[in-house]
N, C-alpha and C positions, 0 to 999 in steps of 0.2 A: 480108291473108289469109296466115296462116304456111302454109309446103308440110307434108301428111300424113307422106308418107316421102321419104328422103334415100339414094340407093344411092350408096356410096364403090366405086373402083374404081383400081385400081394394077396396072400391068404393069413388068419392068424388060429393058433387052436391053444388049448391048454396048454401044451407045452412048449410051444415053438412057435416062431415067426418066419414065413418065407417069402421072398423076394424074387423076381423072376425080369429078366429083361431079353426080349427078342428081338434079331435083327438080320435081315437075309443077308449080310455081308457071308460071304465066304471064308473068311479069315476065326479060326478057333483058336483064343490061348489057352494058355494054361495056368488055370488058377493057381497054383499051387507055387506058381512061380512067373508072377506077373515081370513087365517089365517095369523100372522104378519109374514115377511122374506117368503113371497111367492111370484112366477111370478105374483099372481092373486092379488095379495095386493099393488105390484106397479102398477100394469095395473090401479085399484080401482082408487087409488092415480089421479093416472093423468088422468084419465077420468073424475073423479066425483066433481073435483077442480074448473076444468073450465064449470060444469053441465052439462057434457055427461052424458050417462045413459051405463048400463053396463047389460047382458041378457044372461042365459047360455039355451040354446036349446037343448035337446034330440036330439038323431037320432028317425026317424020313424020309422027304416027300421034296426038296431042295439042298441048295446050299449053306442055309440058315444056318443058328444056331438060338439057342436059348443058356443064361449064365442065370442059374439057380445058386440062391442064397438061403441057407434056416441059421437060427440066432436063437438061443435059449434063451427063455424070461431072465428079466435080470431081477437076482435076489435082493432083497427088502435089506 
């Protein structure tokens, strides 16, 4: 079952960059161990390269989820 709608979501501050993508699908991976040739395994890739962290959230309120990214400034 593909998800209906997708909200993108981006904040940035001094020290970090975050990323945020929701989608009421049901299905939660696990960043930390995507499967390979997945959206979630290049996202992995380049967040976890430069020591961003990577965080998938439930909905409270459904069966959502939200996949949080932060990415440190990159040094000059």
């Amino acid at each position: 079952m593909a998800s209906p709608d997708v909200t993108v979501s981006c904040a940035a501050g001094p020290g970090t960059f975050a990323f945020g993508v929701h989608d009421s699908h049901p299905y939660r991976p696990a960043p930390t161990a995507p499967e390979p040739g997945t959206g979630l395994a290049a996202v992995a890739e380049l967040t976890h390269g430069p020591g961003g962290t990577a965080v998938v959230r439930g909905d409270a309120d459904g069966p959502g989820k939200s996949i949080w990214t932060t990415v440190p400034p990159r040094s000059a």
